[in-house]
C-alpha atoms as an extended CHARMM CRD file, in Angstrom:
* protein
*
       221  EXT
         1         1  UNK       CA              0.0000000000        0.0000000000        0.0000000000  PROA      1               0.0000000000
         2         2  UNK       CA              1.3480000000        3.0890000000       -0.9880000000  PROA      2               0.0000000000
         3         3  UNK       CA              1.2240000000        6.6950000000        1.1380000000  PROA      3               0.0000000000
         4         4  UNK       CA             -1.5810000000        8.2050000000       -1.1820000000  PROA      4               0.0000000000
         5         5  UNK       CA             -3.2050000000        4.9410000000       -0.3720000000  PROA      5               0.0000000000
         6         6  UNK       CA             -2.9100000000        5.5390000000        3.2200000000  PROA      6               0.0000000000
         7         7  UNK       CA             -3.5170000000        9.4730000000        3.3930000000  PROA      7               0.0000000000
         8         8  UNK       CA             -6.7700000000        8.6010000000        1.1970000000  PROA      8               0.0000000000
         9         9  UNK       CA             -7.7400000000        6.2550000000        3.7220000000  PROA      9               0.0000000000
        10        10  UNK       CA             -7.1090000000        8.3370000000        6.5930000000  PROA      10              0.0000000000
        11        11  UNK       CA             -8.5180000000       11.3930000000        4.8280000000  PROA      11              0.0000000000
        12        12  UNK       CA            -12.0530000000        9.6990000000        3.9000000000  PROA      12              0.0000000000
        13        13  UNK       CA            -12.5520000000        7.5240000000        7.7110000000  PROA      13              0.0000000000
        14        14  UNK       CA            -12.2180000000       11.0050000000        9.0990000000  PROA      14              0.0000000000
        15        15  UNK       CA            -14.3200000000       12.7560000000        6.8010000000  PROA      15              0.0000000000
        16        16  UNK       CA            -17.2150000000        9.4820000000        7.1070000000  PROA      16              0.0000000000
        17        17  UNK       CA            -17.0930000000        9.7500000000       10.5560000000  PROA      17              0.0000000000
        18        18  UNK       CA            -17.0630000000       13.6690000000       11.0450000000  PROA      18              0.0000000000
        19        19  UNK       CA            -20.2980000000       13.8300000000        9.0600000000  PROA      19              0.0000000000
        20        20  UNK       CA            -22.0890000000       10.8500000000       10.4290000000  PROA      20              0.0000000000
        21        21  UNK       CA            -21.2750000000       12.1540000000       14.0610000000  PROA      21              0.0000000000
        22        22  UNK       CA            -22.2030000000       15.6740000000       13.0320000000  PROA      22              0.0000000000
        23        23  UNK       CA            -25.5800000000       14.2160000000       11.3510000000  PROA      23              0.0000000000
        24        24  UNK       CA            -26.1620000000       11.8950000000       14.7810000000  PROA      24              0.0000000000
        25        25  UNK       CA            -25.7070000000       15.2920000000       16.6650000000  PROA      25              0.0000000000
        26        26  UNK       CA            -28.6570000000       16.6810000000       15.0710000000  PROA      26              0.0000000000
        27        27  UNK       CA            -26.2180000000       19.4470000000       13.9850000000  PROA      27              0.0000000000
        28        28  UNK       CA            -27.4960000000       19.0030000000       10.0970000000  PROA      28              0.0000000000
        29        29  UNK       CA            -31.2240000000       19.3960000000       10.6670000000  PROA      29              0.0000000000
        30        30  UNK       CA            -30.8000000000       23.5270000000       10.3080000000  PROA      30              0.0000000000
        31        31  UNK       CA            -28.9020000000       22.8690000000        7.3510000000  PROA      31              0.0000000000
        32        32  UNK       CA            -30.6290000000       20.3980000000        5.5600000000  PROA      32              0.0000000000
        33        33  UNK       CA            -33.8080000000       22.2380000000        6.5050000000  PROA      33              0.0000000000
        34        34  UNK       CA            -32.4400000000       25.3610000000        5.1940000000  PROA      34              0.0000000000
        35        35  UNK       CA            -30.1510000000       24.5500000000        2.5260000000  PROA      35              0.0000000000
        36        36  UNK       CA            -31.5990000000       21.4950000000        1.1290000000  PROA      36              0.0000000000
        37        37  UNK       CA            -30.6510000000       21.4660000000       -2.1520000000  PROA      37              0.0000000000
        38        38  UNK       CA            -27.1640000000       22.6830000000       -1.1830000000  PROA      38              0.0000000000
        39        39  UNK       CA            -26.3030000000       20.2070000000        1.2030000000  PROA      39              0.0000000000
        40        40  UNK       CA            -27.2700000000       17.3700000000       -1.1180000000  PROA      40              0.0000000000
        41        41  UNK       CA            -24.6300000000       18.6510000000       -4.1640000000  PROA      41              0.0000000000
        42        42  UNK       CA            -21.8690000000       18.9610000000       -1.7620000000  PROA      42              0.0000000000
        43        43  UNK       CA            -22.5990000000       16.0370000000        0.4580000000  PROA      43              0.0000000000
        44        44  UNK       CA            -22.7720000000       13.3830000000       -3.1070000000  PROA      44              0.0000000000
        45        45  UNK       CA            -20.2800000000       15.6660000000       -5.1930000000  PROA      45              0.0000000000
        46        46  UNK       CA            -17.5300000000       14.6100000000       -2.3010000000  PROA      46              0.0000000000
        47        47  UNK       CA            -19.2120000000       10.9040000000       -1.1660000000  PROA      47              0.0000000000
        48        48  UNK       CA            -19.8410000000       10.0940000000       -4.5420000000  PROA      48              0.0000000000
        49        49  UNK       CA            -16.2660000000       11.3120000000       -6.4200000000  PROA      49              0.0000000000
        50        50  UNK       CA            -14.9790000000        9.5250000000       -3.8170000000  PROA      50              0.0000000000
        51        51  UNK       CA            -16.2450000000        6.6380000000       -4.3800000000  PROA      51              0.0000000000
        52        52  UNK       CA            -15.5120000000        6.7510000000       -7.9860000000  PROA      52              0.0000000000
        53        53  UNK       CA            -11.5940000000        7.8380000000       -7.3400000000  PROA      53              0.0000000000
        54        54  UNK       CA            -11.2650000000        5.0420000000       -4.9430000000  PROA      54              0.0000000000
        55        55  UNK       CA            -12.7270000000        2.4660000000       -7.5000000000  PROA      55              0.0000000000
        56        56  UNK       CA            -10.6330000000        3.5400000000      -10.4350000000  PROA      56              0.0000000000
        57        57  UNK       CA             -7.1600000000        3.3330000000       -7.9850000000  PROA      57              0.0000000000
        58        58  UNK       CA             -8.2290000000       -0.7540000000       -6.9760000000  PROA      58              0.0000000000
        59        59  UNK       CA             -9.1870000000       -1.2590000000      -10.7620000000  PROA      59              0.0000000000
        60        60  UNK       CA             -6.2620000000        0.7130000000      -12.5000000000  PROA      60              0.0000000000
        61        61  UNK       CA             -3.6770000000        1.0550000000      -10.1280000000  PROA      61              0.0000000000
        62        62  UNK       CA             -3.9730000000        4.8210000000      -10.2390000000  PROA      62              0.0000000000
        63        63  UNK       CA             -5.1290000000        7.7250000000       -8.4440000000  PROA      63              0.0000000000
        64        64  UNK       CA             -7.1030000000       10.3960000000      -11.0710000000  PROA      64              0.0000000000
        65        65  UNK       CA             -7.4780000000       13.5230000000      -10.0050000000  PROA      65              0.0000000000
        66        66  UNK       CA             -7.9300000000       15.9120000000      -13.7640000000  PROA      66              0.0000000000
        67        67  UNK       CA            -10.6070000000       17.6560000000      -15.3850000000  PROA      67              0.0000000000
        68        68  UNK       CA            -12.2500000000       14.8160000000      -15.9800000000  PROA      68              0.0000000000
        69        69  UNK       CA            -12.9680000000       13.9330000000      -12.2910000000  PROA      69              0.0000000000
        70        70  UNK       CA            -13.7400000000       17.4080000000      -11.3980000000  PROA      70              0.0000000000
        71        71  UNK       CA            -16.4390000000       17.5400000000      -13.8360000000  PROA      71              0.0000000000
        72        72  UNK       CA            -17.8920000000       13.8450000000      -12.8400000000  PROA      72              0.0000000000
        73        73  UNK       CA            -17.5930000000       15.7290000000       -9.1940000000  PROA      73              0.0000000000
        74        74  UNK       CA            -20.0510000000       18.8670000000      -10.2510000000  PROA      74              0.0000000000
        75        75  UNK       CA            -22.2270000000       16.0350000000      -12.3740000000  PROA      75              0.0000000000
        76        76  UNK       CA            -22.0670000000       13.8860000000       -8.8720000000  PROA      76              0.0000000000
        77        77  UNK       CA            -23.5520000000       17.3150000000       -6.8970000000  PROA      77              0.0000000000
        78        78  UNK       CA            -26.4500000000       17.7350000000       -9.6240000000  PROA      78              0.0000000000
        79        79  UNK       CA            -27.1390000000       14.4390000000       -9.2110000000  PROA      79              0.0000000000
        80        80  UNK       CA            -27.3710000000       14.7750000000       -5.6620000000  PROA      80              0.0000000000
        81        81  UNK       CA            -30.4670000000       17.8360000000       -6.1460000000  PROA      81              0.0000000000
        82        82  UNK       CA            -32.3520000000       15.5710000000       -7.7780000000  PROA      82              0.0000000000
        83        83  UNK       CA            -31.9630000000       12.7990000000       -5.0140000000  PROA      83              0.0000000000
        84        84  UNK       CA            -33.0660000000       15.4180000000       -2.4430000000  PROA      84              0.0000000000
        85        85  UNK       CA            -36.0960000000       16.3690000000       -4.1020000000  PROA      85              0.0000000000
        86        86  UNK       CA            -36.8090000000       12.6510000000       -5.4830000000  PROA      86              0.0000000000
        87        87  UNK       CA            -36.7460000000       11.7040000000       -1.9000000000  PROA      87              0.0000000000
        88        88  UNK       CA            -39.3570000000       14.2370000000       -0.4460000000  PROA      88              0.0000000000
        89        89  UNK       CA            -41.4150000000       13.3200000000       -3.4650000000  PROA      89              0.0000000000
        90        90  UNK       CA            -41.7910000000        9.8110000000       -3.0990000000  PROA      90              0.0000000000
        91        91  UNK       CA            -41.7410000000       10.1690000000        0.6450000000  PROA      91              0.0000000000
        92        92  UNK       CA            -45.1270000000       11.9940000000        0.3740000000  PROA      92              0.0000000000
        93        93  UNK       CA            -46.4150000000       10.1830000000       -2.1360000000  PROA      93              0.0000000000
        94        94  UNK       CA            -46.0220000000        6.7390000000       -0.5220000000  PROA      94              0.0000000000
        95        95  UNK       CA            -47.6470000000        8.1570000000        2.5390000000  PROA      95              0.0000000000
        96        96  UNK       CA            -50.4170000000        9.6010000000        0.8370000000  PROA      96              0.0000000000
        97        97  UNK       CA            -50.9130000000        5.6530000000       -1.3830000000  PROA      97              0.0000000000
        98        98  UNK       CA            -50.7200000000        4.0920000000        1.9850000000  PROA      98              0.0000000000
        99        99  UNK       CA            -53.4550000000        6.5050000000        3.7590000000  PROA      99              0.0000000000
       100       100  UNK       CA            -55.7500000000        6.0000000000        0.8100000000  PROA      100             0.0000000000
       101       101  UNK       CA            -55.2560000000        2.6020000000        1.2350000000  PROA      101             0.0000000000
       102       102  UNK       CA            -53.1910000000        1.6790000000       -2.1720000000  PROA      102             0.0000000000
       103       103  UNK       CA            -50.6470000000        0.0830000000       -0.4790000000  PROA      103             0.0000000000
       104       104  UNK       CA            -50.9710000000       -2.0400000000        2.4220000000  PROA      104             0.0000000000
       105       105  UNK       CA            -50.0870000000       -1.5900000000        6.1280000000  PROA      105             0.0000000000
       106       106  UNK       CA            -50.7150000000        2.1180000000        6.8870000000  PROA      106             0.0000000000
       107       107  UNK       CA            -49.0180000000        3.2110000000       10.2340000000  PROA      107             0.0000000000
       108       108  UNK       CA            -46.4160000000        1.2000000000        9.7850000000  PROA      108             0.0000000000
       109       109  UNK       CA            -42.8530000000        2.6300000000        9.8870000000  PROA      109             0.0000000000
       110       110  UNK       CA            -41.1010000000       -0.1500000000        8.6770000000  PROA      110             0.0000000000
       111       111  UNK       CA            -43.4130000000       -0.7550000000        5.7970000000  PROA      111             0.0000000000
       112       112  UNK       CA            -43.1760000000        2.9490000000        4.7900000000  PROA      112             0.0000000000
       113       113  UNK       CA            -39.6010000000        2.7700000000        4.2790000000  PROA      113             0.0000000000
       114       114  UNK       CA            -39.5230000000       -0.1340000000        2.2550000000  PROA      114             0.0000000000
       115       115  UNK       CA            -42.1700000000        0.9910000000        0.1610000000  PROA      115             0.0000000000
       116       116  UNK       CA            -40.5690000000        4.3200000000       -0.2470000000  PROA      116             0.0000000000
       117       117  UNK       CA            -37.4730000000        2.3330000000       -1.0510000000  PROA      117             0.0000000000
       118       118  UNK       CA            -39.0150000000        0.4710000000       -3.7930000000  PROA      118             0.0000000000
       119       119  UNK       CA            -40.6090000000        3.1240000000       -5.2860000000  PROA      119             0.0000000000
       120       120  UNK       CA            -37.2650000000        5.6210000000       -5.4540000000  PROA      120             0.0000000000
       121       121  UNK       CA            -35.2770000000        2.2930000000       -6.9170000000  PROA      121             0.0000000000
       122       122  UNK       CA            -37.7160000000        1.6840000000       -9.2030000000  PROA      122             0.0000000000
       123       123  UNK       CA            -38.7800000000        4.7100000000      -10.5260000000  PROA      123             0.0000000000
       124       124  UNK       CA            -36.2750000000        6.9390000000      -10.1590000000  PROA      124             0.0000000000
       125       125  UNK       CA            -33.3340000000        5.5000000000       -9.6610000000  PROA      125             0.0000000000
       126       126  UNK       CA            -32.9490000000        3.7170000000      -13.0700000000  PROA      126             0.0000000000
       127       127  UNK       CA            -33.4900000000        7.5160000000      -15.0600000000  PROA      127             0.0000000000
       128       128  UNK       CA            -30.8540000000        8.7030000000      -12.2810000000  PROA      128             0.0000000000
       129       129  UNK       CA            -28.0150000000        5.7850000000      -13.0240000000  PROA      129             0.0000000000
       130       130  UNK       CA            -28.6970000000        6.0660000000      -16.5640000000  PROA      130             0.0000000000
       131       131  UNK       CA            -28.0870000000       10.0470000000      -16.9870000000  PROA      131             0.0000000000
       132       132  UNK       CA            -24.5910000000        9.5600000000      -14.7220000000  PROA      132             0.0000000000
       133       133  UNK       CA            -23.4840000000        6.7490000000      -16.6810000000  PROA      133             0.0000000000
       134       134  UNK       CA            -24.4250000000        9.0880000000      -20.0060000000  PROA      134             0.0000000000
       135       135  UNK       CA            -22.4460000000       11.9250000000      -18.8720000000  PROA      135             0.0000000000
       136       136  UNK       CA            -20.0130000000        9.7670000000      -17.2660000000  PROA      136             0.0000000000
       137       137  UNK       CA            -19.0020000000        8.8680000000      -20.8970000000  PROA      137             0.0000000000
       138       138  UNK       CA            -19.3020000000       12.2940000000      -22.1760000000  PROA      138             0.0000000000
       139       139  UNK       CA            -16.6700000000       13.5580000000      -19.6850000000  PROA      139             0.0000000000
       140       140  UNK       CA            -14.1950000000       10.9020000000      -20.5610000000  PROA      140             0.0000000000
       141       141  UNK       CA            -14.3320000000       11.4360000000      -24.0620000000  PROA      141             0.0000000000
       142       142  UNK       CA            -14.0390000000       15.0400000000      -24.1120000000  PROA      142             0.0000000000
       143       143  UNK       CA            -10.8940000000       15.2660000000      -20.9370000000  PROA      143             0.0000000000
       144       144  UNK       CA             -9.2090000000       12.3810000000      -21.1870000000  PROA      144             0.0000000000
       145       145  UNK       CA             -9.2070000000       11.2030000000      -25.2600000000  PROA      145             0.0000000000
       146       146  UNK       CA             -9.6810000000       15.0490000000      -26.7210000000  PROA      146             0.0000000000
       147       147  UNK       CA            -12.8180000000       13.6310000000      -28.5820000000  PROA      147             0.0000000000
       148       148  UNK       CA            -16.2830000000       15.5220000000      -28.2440000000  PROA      148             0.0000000000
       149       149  UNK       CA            -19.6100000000       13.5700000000      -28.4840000000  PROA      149             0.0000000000
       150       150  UNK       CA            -22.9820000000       14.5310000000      -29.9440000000  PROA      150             0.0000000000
       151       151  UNK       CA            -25.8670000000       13.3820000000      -27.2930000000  PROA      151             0.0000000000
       152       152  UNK       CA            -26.6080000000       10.2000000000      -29.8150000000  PROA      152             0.0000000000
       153       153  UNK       CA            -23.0040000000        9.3200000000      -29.6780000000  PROA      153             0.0000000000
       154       154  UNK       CA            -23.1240000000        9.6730000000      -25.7190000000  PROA      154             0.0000000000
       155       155  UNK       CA            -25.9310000000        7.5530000000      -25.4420000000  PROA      155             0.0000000000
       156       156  UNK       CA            -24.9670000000        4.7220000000      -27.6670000000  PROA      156             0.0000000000
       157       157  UNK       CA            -21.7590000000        4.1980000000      -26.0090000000  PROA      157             0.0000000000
       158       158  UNK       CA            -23.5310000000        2.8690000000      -23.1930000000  PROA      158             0.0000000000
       159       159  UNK       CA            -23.6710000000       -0.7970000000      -23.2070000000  PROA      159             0.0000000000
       160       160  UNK       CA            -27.3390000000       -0.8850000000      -22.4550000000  PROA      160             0.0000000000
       161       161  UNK       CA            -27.3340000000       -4.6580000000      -21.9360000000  PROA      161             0.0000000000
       162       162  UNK       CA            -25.0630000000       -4.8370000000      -19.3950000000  PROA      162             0.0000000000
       163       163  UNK       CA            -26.1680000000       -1.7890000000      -17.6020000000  PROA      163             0.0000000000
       164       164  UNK       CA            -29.7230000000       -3.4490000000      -17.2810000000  PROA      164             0.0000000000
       165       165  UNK       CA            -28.5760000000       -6.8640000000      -15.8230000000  PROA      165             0.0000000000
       166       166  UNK       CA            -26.1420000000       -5.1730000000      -13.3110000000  PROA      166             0.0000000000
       167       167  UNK       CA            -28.2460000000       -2.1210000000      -12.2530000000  PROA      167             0.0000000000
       168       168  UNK       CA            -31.8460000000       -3.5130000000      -12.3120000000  PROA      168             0.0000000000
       169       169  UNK       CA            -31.2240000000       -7.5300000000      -11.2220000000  PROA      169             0.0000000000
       170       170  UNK       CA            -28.5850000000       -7.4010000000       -8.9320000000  PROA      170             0.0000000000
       171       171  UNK       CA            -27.3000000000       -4.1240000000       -7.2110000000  PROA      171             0.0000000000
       172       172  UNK       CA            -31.2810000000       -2.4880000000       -7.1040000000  PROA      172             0.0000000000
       173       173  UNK       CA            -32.8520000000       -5.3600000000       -5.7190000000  PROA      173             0.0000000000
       174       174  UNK       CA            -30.0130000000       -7.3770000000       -3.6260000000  PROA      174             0.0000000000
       175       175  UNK       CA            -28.9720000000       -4.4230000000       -2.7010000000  PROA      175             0.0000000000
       176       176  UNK       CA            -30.2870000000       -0.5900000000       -2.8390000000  PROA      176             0.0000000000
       177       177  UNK       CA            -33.4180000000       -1.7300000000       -1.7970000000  PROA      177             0.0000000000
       178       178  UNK       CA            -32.6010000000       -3.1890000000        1.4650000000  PROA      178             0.0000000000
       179       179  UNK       CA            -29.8810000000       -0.7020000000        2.6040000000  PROA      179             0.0000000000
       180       180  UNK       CA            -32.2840000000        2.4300000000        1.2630000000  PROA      180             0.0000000000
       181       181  UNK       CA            -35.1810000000        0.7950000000        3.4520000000  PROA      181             0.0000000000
       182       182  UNK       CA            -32.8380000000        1.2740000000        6.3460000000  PROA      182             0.0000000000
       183       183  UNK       CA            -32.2610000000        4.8490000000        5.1650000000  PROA      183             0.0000000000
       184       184  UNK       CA            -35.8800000000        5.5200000000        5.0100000000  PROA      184             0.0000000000
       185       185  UNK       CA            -36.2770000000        4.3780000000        8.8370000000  PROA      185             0.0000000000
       186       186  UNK       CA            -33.8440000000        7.4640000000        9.3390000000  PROA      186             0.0000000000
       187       187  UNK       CA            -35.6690000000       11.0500000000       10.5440000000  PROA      187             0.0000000000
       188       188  UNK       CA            -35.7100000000       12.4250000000        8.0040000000  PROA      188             0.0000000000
       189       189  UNK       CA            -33.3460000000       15.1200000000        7.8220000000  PROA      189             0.0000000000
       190       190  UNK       CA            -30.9330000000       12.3050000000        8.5610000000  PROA      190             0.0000000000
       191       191  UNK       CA            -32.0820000000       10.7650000000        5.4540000000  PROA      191             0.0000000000
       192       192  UNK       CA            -30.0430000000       12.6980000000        2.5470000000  PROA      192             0.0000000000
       193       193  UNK       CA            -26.8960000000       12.8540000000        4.4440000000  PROA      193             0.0000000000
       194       194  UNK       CA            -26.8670000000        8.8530000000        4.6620000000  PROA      194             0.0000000000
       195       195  UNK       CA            -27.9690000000        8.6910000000        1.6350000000  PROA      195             0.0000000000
       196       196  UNK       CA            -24.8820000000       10.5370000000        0.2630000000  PROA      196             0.0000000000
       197       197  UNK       CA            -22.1930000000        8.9760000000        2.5630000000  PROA      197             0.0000000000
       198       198  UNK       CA            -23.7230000000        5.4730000000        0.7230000000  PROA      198             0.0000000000
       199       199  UNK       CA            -23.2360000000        7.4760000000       -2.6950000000  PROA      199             0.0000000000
       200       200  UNK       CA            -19.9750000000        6.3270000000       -1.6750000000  PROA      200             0.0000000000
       201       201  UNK       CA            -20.7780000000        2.8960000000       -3.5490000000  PROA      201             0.0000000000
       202       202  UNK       CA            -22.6040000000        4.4320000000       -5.8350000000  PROA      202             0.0000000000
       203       203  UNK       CA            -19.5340000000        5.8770000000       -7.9060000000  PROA      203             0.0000000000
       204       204  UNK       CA            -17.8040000000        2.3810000000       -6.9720000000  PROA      204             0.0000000000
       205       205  UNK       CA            -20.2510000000        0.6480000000       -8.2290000000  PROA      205             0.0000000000
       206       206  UNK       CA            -20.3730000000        3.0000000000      -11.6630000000  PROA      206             0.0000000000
       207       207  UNK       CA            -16.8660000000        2.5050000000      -12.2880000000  PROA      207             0.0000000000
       208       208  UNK       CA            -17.1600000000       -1.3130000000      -11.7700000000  PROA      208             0.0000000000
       209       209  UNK       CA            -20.0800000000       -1.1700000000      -14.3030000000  PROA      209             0.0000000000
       210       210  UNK       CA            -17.4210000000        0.9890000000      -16.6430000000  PROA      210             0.0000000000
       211       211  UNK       CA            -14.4170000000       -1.8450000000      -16.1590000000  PROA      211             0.0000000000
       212       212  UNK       CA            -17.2520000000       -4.7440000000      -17.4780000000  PROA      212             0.0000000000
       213       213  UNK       CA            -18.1440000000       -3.1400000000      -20.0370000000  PROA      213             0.0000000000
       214       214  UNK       CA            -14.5760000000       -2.1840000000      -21.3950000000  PROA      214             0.0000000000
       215       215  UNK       CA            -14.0630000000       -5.9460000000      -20.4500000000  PROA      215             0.0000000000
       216       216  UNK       CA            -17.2780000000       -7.1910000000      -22.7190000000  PROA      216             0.0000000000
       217       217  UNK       CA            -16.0860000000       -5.1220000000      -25.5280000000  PROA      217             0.0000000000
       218       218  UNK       CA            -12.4170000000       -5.9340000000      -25.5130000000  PROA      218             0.0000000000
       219       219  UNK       CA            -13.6750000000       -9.7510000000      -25.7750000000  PROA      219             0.0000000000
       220       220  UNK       CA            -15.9540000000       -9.3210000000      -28.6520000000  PROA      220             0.0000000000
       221       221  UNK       CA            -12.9820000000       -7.0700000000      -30.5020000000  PROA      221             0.0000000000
């Protein structure tokens, strides 16, 4: 293990556990509350580049820190608005199902968050992967091969196929489903803040979706 290895380590424990001992305070509700939409870029521009950093040094062998990560970081943050709003959406929607009796169990906290789970990994979540793995693309293209795409061109160089079997049957319901559910049991000013510490594996789990791909293609070639 090399010293970047180590400082990155060090750097990202304390920053985890500075924010999840800030957030158990109760020290975020003012924020979150009052700067909702601000607190969600920063909190998955820095969770969520991390992530993908981290991914790309255990894959590659390399730390990359360039243009091209700084604007995956900003694309990260815009991600994370629409993850704050999705989430009071859906929140208020399941509640509202579950009073009118469209979903079962009303009163139930445990079967509000799982609900509320579903629906955000369901129907939002797959539009939300989809965009970051578009512009995810776009980025590397344009910073780190000097080629710029048209939005067809962006889109086509997904694989589509692969994104669907790794995204929709294994890491949404084996995963993102259950650990959102425990999320969703969270107050709910608690609930973004997790939510963007666990965008953590988010970019991780991007970048692993990137290396299969490259590794699909370089098989057929």
């Amino acid at each position: 293990m090399k010293k970047c290895d180590v400082l990155w380590a060090l750097g990202y424990s304390m920053l985890f556990s500075s924010v999840a001992t800030i957030a158990l305070m109760g020290k975020l509700t003012i924020w979150n509350k009052e700067f909702p939409y601000l607190g969600g870029f920063i909190q998955f521009m820095i969770f969520a580049s991390s992530g993908e950093i981290l991914s790309t040094r255990i894959l590659y062998g390399k730390w990359e820190v360039n243009k091209c990560a700084i604007s995956k970081a900003i694309m990260w943050g815009i991600g994370g608005l629409f993850v704050t709003i999705a989430f009071k959406v859906v929140s208020g929607g399941v509640e509202l199902a579950m009073k009118d009796e469209m979903l079962p169990f009303y009163g139930s906290h445990l079967a509000k968050a799982f609900f509320i789970s579903c629906s955000v990994n369901l129907f939002f979540a797959p539009i939300h992967s989809a965009a970051m793995r578009i512009f995810s693309n776009y980025f590397e293209e344009k910073y780190l091969y000097n080629r710029k795409m048209t939005v067809y061109e962006s889109v086509t160089s997904v694989e589509w196929g692969e994104f669907v079997e790794f995204s929709f049957f294994k890491t949404i319901p084996f995963f993102w489903i259950p650990v959102n559910t425990l999320i969703f049991l969270l107050p709910e000013y608690l609930q973004v803040a997790f939510a963007a510490m666990l965008s953590l594996v988010f970019g991780m789990l991007m970048t692993l979706l990137k290396h299969n791909e490259r590794m699909k293609s370089e098989r057929i070639i």
